[in-house]
N, C-alpha and C positions, 0 to 999 in steps of 0.2 A: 620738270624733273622734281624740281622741290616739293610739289602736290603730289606724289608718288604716283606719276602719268604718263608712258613712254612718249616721247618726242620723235617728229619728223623733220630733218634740219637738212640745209644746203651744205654743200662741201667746198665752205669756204673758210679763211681764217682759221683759229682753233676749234672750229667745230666739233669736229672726228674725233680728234683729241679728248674732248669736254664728255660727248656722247658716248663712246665707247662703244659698249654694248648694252646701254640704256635706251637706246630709241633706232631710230631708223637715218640712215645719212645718203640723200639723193644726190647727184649731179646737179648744179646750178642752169635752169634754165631747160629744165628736161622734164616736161608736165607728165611722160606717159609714167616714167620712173615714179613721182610724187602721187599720183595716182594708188599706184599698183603700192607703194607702202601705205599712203590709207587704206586700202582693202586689205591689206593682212591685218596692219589692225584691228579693223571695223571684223573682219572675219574672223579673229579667233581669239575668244575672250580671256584664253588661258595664256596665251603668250602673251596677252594686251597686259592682267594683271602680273605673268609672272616680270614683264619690262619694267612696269611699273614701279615695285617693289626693290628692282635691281635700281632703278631712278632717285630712288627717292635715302636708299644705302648710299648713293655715291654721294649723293649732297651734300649728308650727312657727317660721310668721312672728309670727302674734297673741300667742300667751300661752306661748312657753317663758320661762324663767326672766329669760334676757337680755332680753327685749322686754317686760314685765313690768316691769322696773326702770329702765328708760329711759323708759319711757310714766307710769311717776310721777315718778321724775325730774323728766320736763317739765311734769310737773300740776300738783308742788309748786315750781319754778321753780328748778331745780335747775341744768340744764339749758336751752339752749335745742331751740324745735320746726324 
């Protein structure tokens, strides 16, 4: 996501969460499903960059280093939210 490059992830943990609607989030252990999102990707170049670009926004705002330390900051009350 950080290379501005939609993602195909398991739906496990905070996955879904993380991804959103930056990439693609398949069933754990479900190959036709993992398939069928590489081929939308691989198929269509304008959803692949327009994910992309949503990928690489979300990082940006979510988890660079700045956003990272202020979102513990407020966790450990450092900070207010």
């Amino acid at each position: 996501m950080a290379a501005g490059l939609p993602v195909v992830v398991t739906d496990i943990g905070e996955s879904r969460r993380i991804v959103e609607d930056c990439g693609i989030v398949v069933e754990p252990n479900n190959s036709k499903e993992l398939v069928r999102a590489w081929q939308i990707l691989v198929g269509d170049q304008v959803d692949r960059k327009t994910i992309g670009i949503r990928s690489r926004e979300r990082v940006s705002e979510h988890y660079s280093i700045e956003s990272m330390v202020n979102q513990t900051a407020i966790a450990i009350g450092i900070k207010g939210a």
